[in-house]
C-alpha positions in Angstrom: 139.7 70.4 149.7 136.9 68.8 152.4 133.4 69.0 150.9 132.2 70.3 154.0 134.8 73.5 153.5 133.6 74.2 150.3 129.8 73.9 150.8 130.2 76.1 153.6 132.0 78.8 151.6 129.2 78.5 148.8 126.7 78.5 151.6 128.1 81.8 153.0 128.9 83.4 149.6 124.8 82.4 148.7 123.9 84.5 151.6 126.0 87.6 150.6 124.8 87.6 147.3 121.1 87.5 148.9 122.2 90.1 151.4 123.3 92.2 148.7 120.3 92.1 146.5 117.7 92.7 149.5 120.0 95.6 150.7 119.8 97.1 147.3 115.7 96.5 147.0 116.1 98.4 150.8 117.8 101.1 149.3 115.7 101.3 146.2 112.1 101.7 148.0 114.1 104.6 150.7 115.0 106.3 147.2 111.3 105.7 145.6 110.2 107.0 148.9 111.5 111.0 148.5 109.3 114.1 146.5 111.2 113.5 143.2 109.8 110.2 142.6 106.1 111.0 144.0 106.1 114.5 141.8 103.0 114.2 139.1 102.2 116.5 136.4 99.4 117.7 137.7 101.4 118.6 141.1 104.4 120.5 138.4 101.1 122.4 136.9 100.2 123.7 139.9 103.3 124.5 141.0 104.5 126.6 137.7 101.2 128.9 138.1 102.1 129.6 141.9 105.5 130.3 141.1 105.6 132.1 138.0 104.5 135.0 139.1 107.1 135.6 141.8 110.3 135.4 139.7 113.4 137.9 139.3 113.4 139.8 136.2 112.1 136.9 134.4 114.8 134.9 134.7 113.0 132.3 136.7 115.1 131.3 139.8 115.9 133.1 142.3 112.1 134.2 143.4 111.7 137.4 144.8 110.9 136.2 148.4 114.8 134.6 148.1 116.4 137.5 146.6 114.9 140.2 149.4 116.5 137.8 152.2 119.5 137.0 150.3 121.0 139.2 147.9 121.7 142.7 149.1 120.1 144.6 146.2 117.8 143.0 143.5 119.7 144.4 140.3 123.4 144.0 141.3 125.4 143.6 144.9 126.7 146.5 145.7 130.2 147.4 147.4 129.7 151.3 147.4 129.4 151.1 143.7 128.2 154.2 142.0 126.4 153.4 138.2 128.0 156.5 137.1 131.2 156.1 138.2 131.4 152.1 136.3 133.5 150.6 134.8 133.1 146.8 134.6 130.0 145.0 134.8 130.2 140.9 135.6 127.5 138.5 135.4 127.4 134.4 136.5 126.3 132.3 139.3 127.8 132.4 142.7 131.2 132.4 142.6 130.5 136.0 140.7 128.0 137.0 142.8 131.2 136.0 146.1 128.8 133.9 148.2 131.7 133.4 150.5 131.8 137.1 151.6 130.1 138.8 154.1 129.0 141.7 152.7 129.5 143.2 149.7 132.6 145.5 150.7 134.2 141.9 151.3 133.6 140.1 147.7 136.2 140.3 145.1 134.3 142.4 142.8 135.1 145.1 145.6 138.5 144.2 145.7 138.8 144.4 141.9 137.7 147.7 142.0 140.5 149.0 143.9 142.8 147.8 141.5 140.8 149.4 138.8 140.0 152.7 140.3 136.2 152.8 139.0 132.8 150.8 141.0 132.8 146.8 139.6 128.9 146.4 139.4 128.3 142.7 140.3 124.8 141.2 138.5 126.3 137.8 139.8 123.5 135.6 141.3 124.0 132.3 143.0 122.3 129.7 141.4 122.8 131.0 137.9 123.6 129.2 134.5 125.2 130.9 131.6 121.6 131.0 129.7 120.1 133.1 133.0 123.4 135.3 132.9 122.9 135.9 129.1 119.5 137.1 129.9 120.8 139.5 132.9 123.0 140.8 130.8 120.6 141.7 127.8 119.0 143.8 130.5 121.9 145.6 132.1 124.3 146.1 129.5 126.2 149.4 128.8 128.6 150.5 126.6 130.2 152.5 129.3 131.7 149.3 131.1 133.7 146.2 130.1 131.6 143.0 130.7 132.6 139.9 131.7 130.7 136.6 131.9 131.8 134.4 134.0 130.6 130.8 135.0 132.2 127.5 136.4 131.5 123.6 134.8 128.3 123.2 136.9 126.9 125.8 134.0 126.5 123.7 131.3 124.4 121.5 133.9 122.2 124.4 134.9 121.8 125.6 131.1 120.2 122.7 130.0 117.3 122.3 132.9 114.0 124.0 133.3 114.9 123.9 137.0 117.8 124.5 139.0 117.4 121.9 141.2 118.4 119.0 138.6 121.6 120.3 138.3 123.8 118.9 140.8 125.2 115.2 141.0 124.5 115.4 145.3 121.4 117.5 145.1 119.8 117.4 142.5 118.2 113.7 143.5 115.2 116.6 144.6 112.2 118.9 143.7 112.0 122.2 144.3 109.2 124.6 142.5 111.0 127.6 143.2 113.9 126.9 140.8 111.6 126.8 137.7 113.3 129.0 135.1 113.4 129.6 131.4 116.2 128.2 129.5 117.9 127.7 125.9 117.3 125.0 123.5 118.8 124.1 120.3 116.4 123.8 117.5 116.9 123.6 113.8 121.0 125.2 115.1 119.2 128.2 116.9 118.7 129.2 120.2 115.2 129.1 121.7 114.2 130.2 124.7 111.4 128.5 126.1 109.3 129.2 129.4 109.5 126.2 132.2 106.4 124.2 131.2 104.9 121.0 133.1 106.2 118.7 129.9 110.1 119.8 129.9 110.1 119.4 133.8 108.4 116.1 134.0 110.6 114.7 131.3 113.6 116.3 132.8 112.7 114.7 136.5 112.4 111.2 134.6 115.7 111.5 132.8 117.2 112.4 136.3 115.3 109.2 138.3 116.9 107.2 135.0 120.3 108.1 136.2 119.4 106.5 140.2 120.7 103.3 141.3 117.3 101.3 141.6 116.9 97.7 141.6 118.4 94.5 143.7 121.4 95.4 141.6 121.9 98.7 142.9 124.8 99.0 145.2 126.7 97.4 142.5 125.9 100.5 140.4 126.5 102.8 142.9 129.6 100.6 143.0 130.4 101.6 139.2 130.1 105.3 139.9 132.5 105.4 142.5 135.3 103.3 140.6 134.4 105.9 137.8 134.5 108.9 139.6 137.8 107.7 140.9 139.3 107.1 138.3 138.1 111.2 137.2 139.8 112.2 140.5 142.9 110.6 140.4 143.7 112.0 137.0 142.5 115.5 137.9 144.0 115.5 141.4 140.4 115.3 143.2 140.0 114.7 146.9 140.6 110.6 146.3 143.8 111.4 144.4 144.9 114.7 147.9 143.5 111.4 150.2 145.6 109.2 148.3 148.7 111.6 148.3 148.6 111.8 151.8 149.7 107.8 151.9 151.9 107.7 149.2 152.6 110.7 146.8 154.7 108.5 144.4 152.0 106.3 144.0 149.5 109.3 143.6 150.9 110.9 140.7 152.2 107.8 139.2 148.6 106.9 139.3 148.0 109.9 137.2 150.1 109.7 135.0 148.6 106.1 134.0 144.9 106.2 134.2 143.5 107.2 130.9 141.2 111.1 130.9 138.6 110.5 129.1 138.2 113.7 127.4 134.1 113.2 126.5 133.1 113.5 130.0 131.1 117.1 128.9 128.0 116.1 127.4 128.4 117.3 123.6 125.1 118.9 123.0 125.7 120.8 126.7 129.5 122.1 125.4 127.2 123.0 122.2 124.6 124.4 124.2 127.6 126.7 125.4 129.2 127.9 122.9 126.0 128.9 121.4 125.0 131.3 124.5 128.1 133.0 124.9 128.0 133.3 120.8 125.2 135.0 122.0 126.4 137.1 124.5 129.0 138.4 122.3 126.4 139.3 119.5 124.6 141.2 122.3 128.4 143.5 123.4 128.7 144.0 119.4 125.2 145.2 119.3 126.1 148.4 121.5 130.0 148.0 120.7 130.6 147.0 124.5 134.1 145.4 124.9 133.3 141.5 126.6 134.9 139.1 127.9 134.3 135.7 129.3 136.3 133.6 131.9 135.9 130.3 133.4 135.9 130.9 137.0 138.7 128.3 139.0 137.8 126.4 141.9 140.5 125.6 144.5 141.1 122.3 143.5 142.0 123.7 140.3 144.4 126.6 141.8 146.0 123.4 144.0 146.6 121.7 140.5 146.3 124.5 137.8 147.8 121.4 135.2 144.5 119.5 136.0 142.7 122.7 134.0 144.5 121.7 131.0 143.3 118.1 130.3 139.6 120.3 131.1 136.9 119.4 127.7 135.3 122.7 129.5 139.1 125.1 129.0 139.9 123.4 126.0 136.8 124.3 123.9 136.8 127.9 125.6 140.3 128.5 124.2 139.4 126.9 120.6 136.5 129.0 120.0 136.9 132.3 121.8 140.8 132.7 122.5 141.1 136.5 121.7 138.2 136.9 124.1 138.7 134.1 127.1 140.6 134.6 130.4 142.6 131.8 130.7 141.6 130.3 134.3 144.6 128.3 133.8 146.2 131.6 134.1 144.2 132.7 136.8 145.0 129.4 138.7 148.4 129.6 138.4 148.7 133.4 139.5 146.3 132.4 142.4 149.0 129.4 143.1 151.8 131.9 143.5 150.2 134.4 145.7 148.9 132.3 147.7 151.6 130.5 148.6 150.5 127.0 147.8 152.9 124.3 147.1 152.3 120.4 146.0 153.9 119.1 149.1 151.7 116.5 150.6 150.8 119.0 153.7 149.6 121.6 151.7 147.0 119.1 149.4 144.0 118.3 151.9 140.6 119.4 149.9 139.1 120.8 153.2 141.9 123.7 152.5 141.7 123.9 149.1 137.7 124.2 148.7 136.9 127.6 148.0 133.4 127.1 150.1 134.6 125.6 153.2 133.9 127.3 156.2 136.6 126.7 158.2 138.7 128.7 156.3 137.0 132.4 156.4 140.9 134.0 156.8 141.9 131.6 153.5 139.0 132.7 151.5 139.6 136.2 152.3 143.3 135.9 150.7 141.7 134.1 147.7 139.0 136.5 146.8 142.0 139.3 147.4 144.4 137.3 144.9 141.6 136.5 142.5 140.8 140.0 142.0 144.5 141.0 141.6 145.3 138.2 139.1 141.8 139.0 136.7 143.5 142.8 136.9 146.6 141.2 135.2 144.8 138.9 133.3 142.3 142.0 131.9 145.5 144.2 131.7 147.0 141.7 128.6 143.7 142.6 126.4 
């Protein structure tokens, strides 16, 4: 080959390599540049004394202020419920509390209740963990209803922070004081609760900053996490395995069916950390002799694919440890699947239909609050 050919070639691949490294020591001092990386302890000291005052029912998150605006009554969202007339009590984060709905008449606690021919009384709030529910329901209990916990993967996220905002993959790159709350650690094989206190957050904020793509060598992480979280999707029929299907569905699922699941994707201590609060929750039913259950709540995606549940670490353990008292969601899912009509033809795949929160699709989310409630009546009716 001509010299001149190849010194060009290594000339031009110098300059991407350069290129690369200066846009990832651009992208480095953007990401330096937001409140999670310029939060002090002196700033999360300040910020615990203004805000602890101004909590819900000690459970830290929500503050009042939010619940008044949001939530349509401070103890449970009511759909014409009547405490006398109970009969099932559920507690968990958003997808309980039906943050989709309009009002409460709407969610499908309310349609549950029709089924069941007795007021649902919802203490779902959005936001929540399974620690915060466990608390809700030490308060609210009552041997008169059935109680079900309910709470989706994000939950084992949520239980392990003394804030809600260092939760989520997408937001939780953030501060917020007002999602300071208490939560549960392990010590010694017990749970503790322990108050939000400048020490746990700071660490937690550093442990979070750890996991951020700093450095010249930082698109190449961010690089990593994609290939990785591709990988995740294609096995569990995620949106890069429905954009994929759309191309080719052969290839899709044969895909699948050859990309190895790495089943210790769930943090052990956090599955731990799990089991432990809803052993918890069960001690506090047996306490009063109140019939519980618990229920992993299925997102779209999952009722699309209910077979991508199965390979779950999250369903797995659930059904190990507390069989005679878990609703299957796999269950649920597949129930959902049938009434709803869905069917794994590549026209009836696309995420922005299958995402229980999308907005676009108001008259589908109606159907599948409907269907959920019918299909936790027939999953409650085999206990």
């Amino acid at each position: 080959m001509n010299p001149k050919i190849i010194h060009s070639i290594l000339k031009n691949f110098l300059f991407l390599i350069i290129g690369f490294f200066l846009l990832g020591i651009i992208y480095s001092y953007y990401r330096k540049s937001t409140p999670l990386f310029r939060v002090d302890i002196k700033k999360i000291e300040k910020d615990i004394k203004l805000s602890s005052k101004n909590t819900l029912e000690n459970t830290g998150w929500p503050t009042k202020d939010f619940a008044l605006k949001n939530l349509e009554d401070n103890r449970y969202r009511k759909s014409q419920n009547d405490m006398k007339n109970s009969c099932l009590e559920v507690y968990g984060g958003s997808y309980t509390y039906s943050f989709n709905s309009k009002n409460g008449n709407d969610s499908w606690s309310s349609k549950l209740s029709e089924d069941l021919y007795c007021s649902v009384l919802n203490y779902g709030i959005p936001g929540f963990g399974t620690d915060q529910s466990v608390i809700r329901h030490e308060k609210y209990k009552s041997k008169n209803n059935i109680s079900i916990l309910m709470f989706v993967d994000d939950s084992l996220k949520r239980n392990m922070f003394p804030m809600l905002g260092l939760s989520y993959d997408g937001l939780a790159k953030s501060y917020d004081k007002k999602t300071f709350k208490p939560y549960y650690k392990i010590i010694n094989d017990d749970l503790v609760l322990v108050n939000p206190n400048p020490n746990d957050i700071a660490r937690a904020i550093d442990k979070e900053k750890n996991k951020i793509c700093l450095g010249p060598t930082s698109l190449i992480c961010i690089f990593k996490e994609i290939y990785n979280n591709f990988k995740l999707s294609i096995k569990t029929k995620g949106k890069y395995y429905q954009h994929l299907a759309k191309i080719s569905k052969p290839l899709s699922e044969y895909m699948a069916n050859n990309i190895e699941y790495e089943k210790n994707n769930q943090n052990k201590y956090s599955l731990n950390l799990q089991i432990k609060l809803i052993k918890k929750y069960l001690s506090n039913c047996n306490s009063i002799d109140q019939i519980c259950f618990i229920t992993r709540f299925p997102y779209m995606r999952d009722v699309a694919f209910p077979g991508r549940i199965l390979i779950n670490p999250v369903e797995q353990t659930m059904e190990k440890f507390f069989k005679d008292k878990y609703i299957s969601s796999y269950s649920i899912a597949r129930c959902m699947k049938t009434k709803l009509g869905i069917s794994n033809d590549i026209n009836s795949i696309d995420l922005s239909v299958m995402k229980y929160e999308h907005p676009k699709n108001k008259h589908y989310l109606e159907e599948a609050n409907n269907y959920f409630a019918k299909c936790l009546f027939f999953e409650l009716n085999k206990f």
